[in-house]
N, C-alpha and C positions, 0 to 999 in steps of 0.2 A: 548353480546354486544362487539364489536370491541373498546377494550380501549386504545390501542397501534399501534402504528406505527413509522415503518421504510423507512424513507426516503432513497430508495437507494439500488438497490438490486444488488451490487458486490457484492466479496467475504466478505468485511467489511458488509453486511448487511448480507450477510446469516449466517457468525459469530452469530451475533448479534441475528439472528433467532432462531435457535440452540441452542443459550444460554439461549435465554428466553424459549423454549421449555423442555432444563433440569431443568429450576429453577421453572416448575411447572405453567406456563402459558400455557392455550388451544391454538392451533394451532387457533381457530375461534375468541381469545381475540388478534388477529395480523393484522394486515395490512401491505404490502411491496409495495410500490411506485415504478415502474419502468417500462420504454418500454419495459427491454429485459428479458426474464423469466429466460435466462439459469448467472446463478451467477458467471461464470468464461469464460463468453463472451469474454470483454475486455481483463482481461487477459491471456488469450487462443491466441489471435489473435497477441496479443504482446510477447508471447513467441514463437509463431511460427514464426514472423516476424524475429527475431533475431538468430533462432536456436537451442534457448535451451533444453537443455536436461536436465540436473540437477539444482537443488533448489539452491539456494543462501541460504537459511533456514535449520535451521536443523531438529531433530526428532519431536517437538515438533511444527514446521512451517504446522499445517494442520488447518481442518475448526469444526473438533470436540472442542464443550467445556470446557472438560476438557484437561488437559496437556498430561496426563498419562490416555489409551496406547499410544503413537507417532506412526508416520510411520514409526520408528525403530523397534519396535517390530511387525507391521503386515506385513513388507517386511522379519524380521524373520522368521516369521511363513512362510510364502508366501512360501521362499525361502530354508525353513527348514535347516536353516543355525545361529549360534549366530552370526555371521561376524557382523552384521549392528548393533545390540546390542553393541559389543566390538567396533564400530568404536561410535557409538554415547555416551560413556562413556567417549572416548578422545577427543569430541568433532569435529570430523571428518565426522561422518556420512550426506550425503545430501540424501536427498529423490529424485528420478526422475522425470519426469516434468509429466511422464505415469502413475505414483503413485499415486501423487497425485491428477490429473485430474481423475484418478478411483474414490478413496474416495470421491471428490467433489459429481459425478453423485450418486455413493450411496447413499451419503444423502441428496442429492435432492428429488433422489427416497422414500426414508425410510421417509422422514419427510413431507412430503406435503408440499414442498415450493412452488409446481406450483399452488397449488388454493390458496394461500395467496397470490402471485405478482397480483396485480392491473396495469395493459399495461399504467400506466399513469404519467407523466413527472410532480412534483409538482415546481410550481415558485414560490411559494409567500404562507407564516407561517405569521398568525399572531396570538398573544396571547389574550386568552379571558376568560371569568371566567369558574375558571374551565381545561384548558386546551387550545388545541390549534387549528386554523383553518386550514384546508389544501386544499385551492384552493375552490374547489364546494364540494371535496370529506366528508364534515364536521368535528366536532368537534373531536380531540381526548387527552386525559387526559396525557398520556406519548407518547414522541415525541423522537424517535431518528435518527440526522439525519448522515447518510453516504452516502455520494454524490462522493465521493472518488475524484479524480486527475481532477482539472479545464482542462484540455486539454494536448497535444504537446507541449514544447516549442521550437523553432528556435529562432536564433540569428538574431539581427535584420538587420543586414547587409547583411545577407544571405537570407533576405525574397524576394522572386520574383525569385529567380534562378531555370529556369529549370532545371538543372542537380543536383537538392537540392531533398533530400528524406529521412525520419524520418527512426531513425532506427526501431522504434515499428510499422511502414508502409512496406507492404509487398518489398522486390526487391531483384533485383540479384547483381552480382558484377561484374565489368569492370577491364580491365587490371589496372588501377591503380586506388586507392581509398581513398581518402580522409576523416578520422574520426574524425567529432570535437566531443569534449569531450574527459574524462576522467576516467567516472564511470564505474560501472560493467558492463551496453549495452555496450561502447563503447570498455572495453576491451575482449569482447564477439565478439565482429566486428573485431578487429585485428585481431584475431584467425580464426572466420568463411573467412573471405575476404583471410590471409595468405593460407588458407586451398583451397581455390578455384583456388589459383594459382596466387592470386594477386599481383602489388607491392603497400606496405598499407602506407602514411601518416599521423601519427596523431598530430591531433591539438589540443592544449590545452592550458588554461593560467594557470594553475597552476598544481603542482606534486599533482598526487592522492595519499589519504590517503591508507595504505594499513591495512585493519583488514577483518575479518573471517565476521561480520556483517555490516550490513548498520549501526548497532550505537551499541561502543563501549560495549563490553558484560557485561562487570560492571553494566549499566542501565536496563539490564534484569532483576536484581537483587532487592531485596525486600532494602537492603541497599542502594544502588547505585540512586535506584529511589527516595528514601525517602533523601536522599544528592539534586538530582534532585529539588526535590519537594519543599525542602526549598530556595533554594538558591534565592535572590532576581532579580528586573527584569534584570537589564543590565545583570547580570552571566548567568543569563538564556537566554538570546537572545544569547549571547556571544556561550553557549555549544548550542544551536538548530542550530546559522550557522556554528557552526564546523562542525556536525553530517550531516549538508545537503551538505558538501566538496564531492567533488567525491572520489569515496571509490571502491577498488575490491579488493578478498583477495590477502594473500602473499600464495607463494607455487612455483613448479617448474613445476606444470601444466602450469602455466603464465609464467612464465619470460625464462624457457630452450626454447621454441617457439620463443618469442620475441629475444630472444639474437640470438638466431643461423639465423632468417630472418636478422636480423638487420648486423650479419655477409658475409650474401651472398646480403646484397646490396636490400634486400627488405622491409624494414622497419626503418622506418625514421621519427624524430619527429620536427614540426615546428612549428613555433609561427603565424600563419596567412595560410588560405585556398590558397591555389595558382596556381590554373588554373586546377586544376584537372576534367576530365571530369564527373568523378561522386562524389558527396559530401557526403557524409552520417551524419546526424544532430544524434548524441548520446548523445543530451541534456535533456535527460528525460522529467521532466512536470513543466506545470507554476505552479508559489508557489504561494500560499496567498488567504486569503480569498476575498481579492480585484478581483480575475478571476473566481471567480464561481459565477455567478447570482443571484441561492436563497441566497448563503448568503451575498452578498451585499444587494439585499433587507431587509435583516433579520440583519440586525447590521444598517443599515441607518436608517429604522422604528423604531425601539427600543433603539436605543443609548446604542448598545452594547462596553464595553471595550474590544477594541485592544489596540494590541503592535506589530508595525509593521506589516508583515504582517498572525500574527496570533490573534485568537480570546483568550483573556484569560478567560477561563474555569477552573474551577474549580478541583481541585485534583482527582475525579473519575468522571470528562471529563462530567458534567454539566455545563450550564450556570449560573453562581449564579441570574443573574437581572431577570430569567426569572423561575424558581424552586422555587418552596415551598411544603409547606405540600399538597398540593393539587395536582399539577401536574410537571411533569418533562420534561426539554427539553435538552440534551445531546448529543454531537459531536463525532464521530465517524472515525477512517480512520485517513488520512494525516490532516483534521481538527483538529484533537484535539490532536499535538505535546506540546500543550502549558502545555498540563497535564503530559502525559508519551512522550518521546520523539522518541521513535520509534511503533508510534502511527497509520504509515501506513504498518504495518507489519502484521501477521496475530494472533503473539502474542501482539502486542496493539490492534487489534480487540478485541480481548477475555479481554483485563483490560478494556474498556470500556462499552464493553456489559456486565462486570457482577459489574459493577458502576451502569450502569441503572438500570439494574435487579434489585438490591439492592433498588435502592428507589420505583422503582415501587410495590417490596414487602412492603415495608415500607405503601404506601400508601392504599393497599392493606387491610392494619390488622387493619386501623384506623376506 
């Protein structure tokens, strides 16, 4: 019987997959909800969009469920070199964007992810005795959902401009180019645009944060998370919109580029887009649970508590109104920051999936 389901077949869902596979769950006790079979579609097409080559993540940034081995130790091996070993003990080591789209396919292949995705788009969760409903697809007992990033976001002032194009959308680059944003894409676009021969403007309203992680490496931490976890609500809203400030790390890969462009007269920073004829939007994605569909249906229906615009979930990233000893419903991905804060990474995949896991053994044994 098909007792689980995963709303949601990105990388956050096949985390999730994976997870529930090592903790002892049949690949045929699974359901995965999703049009696109292959689980690094999206972000496949948004790294190549931009260029990347290497992980923002470090050894431990993959889709297997445990931590240990990392892609530090099988580019090791790979490479029959300890280099990446000694670089990921300094905390230095990134994995390739080649590496890990390898492993990805590996265990796509190894695990039977393709006869568990279901080609179907779920809108509308509602809770029933027992468990939960999902569309026509029926009833199922534990429910996780990961529906990952509501969309693009563009500034609104900027919407309708032809010469306007998302950095995670494929394009090339013009003699001169305009970067709004801040974050890691857009200082991934300095570099790519400087590198083409550009002259690069970038636009920003405020100074990005500069750290090694999208959320300060402290909250990696079994300490740092449990500081996290108590803190009341305003301190917590307070450190989630810190951690969602634009951020790329420090180092002299970034800034000896920018300084030496910035010395020959090709790179320049302004406070407002200005007549450039190509824009590049390196505004990442809309936040909140207010822009994803199922779950505004799924918090209007049930009178779920938010806070702003996150869903407050529970410490291992359940919904308290909607979990009991009977069935479990659980948020996944950039959803469920309200629990662990860097929750759309691929190590908050894995604290969340082995949150559910956890209760689903639980109900399991009863």
């Amino acid at each position: 019987m098909t007792r689980v389901a995963v709303v949601g077949g990105g990388l956050a869902g096949f985390v999730s997959y994976l997870t529930l596979l090592h903790g002892g769950l049949e690949p045929e006790e699974i359901a995965v909800f999703d049009p696109e079979p292959d689980p690094a579609a999206s972000w496949r097409r948004r790294a190549a969009a931009i260029r990347q080559s290497t992980m923002r993540s470090e050894s431990d940034g993959h889709c297997l469920p445990t931590s240990f081995p990392g892609l530090a130790v099988r580019d090791a091996v790979r490479r029959r070199s300890p280099a990446p070993l000694v670089q990921s003990v300094c905390d230095r080591y990134h994995p390739t964007v080649e590496s890990f789209l390898d492993q990805v396919s590996d265990q796509r292949e190894r695990s039977g992810w393709d006869e568990r995705v279901r080609p179907s788009r779920i809108e509308r969760l509602r809770a029933v005795d027992g468990g939960f409903a999902l569309d026509e697809h029926g009833v199922f007992a534990h429910v996780l959902l990961a529906t990952g990033h509501p969309g693009l976001a563009l500034p609104d002032e900027l919407a309708g401009n032809p010469g306007i194009v998302h950095a995670y959308e494929p394009h090339d680059y013009a003699e001169e180019v305009t970067v709004v944003g801040a974050g890691m894409a857009a200082a991934t676009e300095w570099l790519n645009a400087l590198s083409a021969g550009s002259r690069v403007i970038s636009v920003r309203r405020r100074e990005p944060a500069r750290r090694p992680l999208n959320v300060e490496r402290q909250f990696f931490t079994r300490r740092g998370l449990a500081r996290f976890q108590r803190s009341g609500r305003s301190e917590r809203i307070a450190m989630l919109r810190r951690f969602n400030e634009p951020s790329y790390p420090p180092g002299r890969d970034w800034d000896e580029p920018l300084a030496r462009a910035a010395a020959e007269g090709r790179f320049r920073i302004e406070q407002s887009v200005n007549g450039s004829a190509q824009v590049i939007c390196a505004t990442g994605f809309t936040r909140g649970w207010q822009n994803d569909p199922l779950l505004v249906d799924l918090v209007d229906a049930h009178g779920l508590d938010t806070e702003l615009g996150w869903i407050a979930v529970a410490d291992d990233c359940t919904v308290p109104a909607l979990t009991d000893e009977t069935r479990t419903l659980a948020l996944a991905g950039v959803a469920a920051q309200w629990a662990y804060p860097a929750a759309d990474t691929l190590v908050g995949a894995k604290y969340a999936a082995r949150g559910f896991l956890r209760r689903v053994g639980r109900c399991r044994t009863r």
